[in-house]
C-alpha positions as CSV (number, residue, x, y, z in Angstrom):
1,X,80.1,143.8,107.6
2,X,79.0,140.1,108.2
3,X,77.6,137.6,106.0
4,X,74.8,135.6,107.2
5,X,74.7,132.0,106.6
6,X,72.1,130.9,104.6
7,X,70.0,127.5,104.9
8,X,68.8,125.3,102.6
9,X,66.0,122.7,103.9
10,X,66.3,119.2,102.3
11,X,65.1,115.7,102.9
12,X,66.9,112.9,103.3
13,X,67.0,109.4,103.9
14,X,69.6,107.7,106.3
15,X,70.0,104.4,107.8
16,X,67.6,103.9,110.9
17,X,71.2,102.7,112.7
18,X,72.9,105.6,111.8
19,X,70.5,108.1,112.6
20,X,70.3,106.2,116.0
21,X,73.8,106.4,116.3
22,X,73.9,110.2,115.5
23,X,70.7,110.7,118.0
24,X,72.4,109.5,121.4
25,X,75.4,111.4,120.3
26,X,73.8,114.9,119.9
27,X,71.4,117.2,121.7
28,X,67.8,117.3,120.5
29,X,67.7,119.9,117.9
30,X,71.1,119.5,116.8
31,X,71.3,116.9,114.0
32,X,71.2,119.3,111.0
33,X,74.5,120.7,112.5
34,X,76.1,117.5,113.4
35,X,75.0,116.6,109.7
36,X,76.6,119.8,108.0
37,X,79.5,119.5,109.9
38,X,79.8,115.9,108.9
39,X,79.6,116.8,104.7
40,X,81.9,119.5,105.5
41,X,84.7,116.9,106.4
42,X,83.5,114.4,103.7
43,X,83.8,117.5,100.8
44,X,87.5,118.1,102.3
45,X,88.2,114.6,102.0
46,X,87.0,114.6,98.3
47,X,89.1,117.3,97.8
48,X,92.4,115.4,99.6
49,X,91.0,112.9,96.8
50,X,91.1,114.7,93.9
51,X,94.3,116.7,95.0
52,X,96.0,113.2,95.3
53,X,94.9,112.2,92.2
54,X,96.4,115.0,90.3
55,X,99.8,114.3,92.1
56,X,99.6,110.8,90.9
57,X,98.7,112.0,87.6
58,X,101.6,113.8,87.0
59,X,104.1,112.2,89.6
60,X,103.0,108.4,88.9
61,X,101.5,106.4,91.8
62,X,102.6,106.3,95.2
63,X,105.4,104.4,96.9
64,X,103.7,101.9,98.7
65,X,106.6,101.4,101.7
66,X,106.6,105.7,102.0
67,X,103.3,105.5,102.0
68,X,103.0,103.0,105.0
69,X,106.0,104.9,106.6
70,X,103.8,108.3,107.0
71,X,100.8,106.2,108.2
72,X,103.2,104.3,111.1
73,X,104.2,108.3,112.0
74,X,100.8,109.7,112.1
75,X,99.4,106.7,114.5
Protein backbone atom coordinates (compact mmCIF):
# COMPACT_ATOMS: atom_id res chain seq x y z
CA UNK A 1 0.00 0.00 0.00
CA UNK A 2 1.23 3.61 -0.90
CA UNK A 3 0.47 6.85 0.65
CA UNK A 4 -0.19 9.66 -1.59
CA UNK A 5 1.31 12.94 -0.97
CA UNK A 6 -1.07 15.46 -0.17
CA UNK A 7 -0.86 19.26 -1.21
CA UNK A 8 -1.60 22.26 0.42
CA UNK A 9 -2.01 25.54 -1.87
CA UNK A 10 -0.63 28.70 -0.16
CA UNK A 11 0.35 32.14 -1.15
CA UNK A 12 3.37 33.73 -0.64
CA UNK A 13 5.30 36.61 -1.06
CA UNK A 14 9.09 36.43 -2.10
CA UNK A 15 11.61 38.93 -3.20
CA UNK A 16 11.20 39.86 -6.96
CA UNK A 17 15.23 38.91 -7.08
CA UNK A 18 14.80 35.78 -5.58
CA UNK A 19 11.99 34.59 -7.42
CA UNK A 20 14.06 35.63 -10.48
CA UNK A 21 16.85 33.82 -9.39
CA UNK A 22 14.79 30.65 -8.72
CA UNK A 23 12.99 31.21 -12.32
CA UNK A 24 16.09 30.86 -14.64
CA UNK A 25 17.12 28.03 -12.45
CA UNK A 26 14.02 25.81 -12.92
CA UNK A 27 11.68 24.55 -15.54
CA UNK A 28 8.34 26.35 -16.06
CA UNK A 29 6.01 24.60 -13.72
CA UNK A 30 8.45 23.62 -11.32
CA UNK A 31 8.78 26.25 -8.62
CA UNK A 32 6.46 24.80 -6.00
CA UNK A 33 8.88 21.77 -6.10
CA UNK A 34 12.07 23.67 -6.04
CA UNK A 35 10.23 25.61 -3.13
CA UNK A 36 9.27 22.44 -1.08
CA UNK A 37 12.42 21.01 -1.58
CA UNK A 38 14.05 24.12 -0.43
CA UNK A 39 11.86 24.22 3.27
CA UNK A 40 12.60 20.69 3.40
CA UNK A 41 16.43 21.49 3.88
CA UNK A 42 15.76 24.74 5.90
CA UNK A 43 13.32 22.48 8.60
CA UNK A 44 16.49 19.91 8.71
CA UNK A 45 18.68 22.71 9.40
CA UNK A 46 16.28 23.95 12.28
CA UNK A 47 16.42 20.69 13.49
CA UNK A 48 20.63 20.57 13.31
CA UNK A 49 19.68 23.85 15.39
CA UNK A 50 17.77 22.77 17.94
CA UNK A 51 19.71 19.37 18.28
CA UNK A 52 22.88 21.59 18.80
CA UNK A 53 21.39 23.55 21.22
CA UNK A 54 20.39 20.72 23.47
CA UNK A 55 24.12 19.42 23.31
CA UNK A 56 25.30 22.83 24.38
CA UNK A 57 22.65 22.80 27.00
CA UNK A 58 23.81 19.98 28.68
CA UNK A 59 27.60 19.78 27.41
CA UNK A 60 28.34 23.67 27.69
CA UNK A 61 29.26 25.59 24.55
CA UNK A 62 31.48 24.56 21.94
CA UNK A 63 35.20 24.63 21.61
CA UNK A 64 35.82 27.27 19.26
CA UNK A 65 39.48 25.79 17.87
CA UNK A 66 37.44 21.97 17.42
CA UNK A 67 34.98 23.72 16.08
CA UNK A 68 37.12 25.46 13.31
CA UNK A 69 39.09 22.16 13.03
CA UNK A 70 35.91 20.13 11.67
CA UNK A 71 35.01 23.07 9.31
CA UNK A 72 38.92 23.07 7.76
CA UNK A 73 38.12 19.04 7.30
CA UNK A 74 34.76 19.31 5.75
CA UNK A 75 36.09 22.10 3.02
Amino acid sequence: MTSQQTFEKVSLTIEADVLHRVRDRVEPGKVSAYATLALRRQLERDGLDDLIGELVEINGPLDAEAVARYVDEWR
